[in-house]
C-alpha positions in Angstrom: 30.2 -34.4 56.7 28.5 -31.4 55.3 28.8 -27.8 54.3 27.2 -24.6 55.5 25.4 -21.9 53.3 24.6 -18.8 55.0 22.3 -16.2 54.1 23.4 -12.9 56.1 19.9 -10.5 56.6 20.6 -6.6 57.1 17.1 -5.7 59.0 16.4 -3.4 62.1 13.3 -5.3 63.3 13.7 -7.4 66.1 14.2 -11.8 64.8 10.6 -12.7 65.5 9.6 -9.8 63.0 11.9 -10.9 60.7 10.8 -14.6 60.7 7.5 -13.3 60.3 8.2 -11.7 56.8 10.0 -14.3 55.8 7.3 -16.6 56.0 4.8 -14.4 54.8 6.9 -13.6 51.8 8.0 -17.3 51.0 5.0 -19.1 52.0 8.0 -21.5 53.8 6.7 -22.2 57.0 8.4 -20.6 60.0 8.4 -21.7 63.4 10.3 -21.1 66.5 12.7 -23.0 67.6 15.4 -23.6 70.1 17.4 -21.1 72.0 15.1 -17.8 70.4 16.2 -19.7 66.5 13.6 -19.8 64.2 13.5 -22.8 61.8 12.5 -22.1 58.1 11.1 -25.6 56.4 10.2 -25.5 52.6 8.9 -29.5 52.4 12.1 -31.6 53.2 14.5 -29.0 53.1 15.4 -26.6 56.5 17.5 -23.6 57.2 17.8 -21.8 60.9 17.0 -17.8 61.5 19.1 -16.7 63.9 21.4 -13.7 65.2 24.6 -14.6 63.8 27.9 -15.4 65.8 30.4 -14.5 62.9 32.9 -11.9 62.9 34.2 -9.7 60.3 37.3 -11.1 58.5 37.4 -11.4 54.6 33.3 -10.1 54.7 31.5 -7.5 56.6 29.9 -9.3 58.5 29.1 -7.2 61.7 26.6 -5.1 59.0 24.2 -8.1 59.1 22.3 -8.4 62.3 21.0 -12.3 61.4 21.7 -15.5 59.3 20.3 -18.0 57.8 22.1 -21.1 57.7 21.1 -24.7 55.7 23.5 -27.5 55.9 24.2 -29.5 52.5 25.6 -33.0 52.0 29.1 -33.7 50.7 28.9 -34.7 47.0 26.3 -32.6 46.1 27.0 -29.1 44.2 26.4 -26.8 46.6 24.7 -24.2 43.9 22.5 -27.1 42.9 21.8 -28.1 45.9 17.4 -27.6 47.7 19.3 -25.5 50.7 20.8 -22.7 48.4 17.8 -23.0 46.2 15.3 -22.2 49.5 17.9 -19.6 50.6 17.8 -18.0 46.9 14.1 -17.7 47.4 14.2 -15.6 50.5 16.5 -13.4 48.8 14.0 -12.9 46.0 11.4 -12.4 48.1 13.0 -9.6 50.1 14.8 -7.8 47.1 13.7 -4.1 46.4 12.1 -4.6 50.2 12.7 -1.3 52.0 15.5 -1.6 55.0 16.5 -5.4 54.1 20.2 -6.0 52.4 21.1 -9.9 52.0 24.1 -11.8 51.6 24.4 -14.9 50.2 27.5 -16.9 51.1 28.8 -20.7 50.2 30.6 -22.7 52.2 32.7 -20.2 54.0 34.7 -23.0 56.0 36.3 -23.4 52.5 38.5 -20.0 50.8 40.2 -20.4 47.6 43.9 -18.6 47.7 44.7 -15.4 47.4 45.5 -14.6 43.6 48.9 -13.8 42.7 49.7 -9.9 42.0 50.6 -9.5 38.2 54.6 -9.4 37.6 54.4 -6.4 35.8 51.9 -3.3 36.4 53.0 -3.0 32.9 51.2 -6.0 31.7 48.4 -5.7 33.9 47.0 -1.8 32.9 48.1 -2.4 29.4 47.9 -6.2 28.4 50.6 -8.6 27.2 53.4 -7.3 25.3 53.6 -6.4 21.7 56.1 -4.7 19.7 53.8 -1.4 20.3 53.8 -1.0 24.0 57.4 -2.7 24.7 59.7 -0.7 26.4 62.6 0.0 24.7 65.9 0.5 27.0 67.3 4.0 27.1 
């Protein structure tokens, strides 16, 4: 089993123009691939250029014309892991690049829970409790 890191790419050029830069910012190599993909190879390790098929749900994803996606192995830190580390170099690359944004996402199939709302908006603009902010009843 593995897990997916994506790297969401914010650019108006068309994918083949895109690919392009990446490589020539990288020095990855950058090849075409199946169904108008491009594949992105740094040595051993692989990620796939393509116009994402996500939706918007938690992210804003719709904003981000393309991804690139890199599969990792189970038991292996994902934030440790070659794919995120070739991913972290394309964003790098294109930061400060006019008309690129980048998102950089970890294992979206997995989502922590939703955190629990503080039991008192008391607590949570003022801090705990102490004998100087406790209410006193009328």
């Amino acid at each position: 089993m593995s897990r997916s890191v994506d790297l969401f790419i914010c650019n108006p050029d068309p994918l083949a123009a895109v690919a392009q830069t990446v490589a020539s910012v990288t020095g990855f190599n950058v090849d075409p691939g199946e169904s108008g993909a491009w594949i992105v190879r740094d040595g051993e390790v692989t990620a796939v250029l393509r116009e994402h098929r996500y939706t918007d749900e938690e992210l804003p994803l719709s904003r981000y014309r393309y991804a690139m996606s890199a599969e990792v192995n189970d038991g292996v830190r994902l934030q440790d892991s070659p794919p995120v580390a070739l991913l972290r170099r394309v964003v790098e690359k294109l930061q400060g690049k006019p008309d690129w944004m980048t998102l950089l996402v970890l294992d979206m199939q997995y989502r922590g829970a939703a955190a629990e709302p503080p039991t008192s908006t008391a607590v949570a603009a003022e801090g705990p409790e102490t004998p100087a902010n406790r209410e006193v009843p009328a």
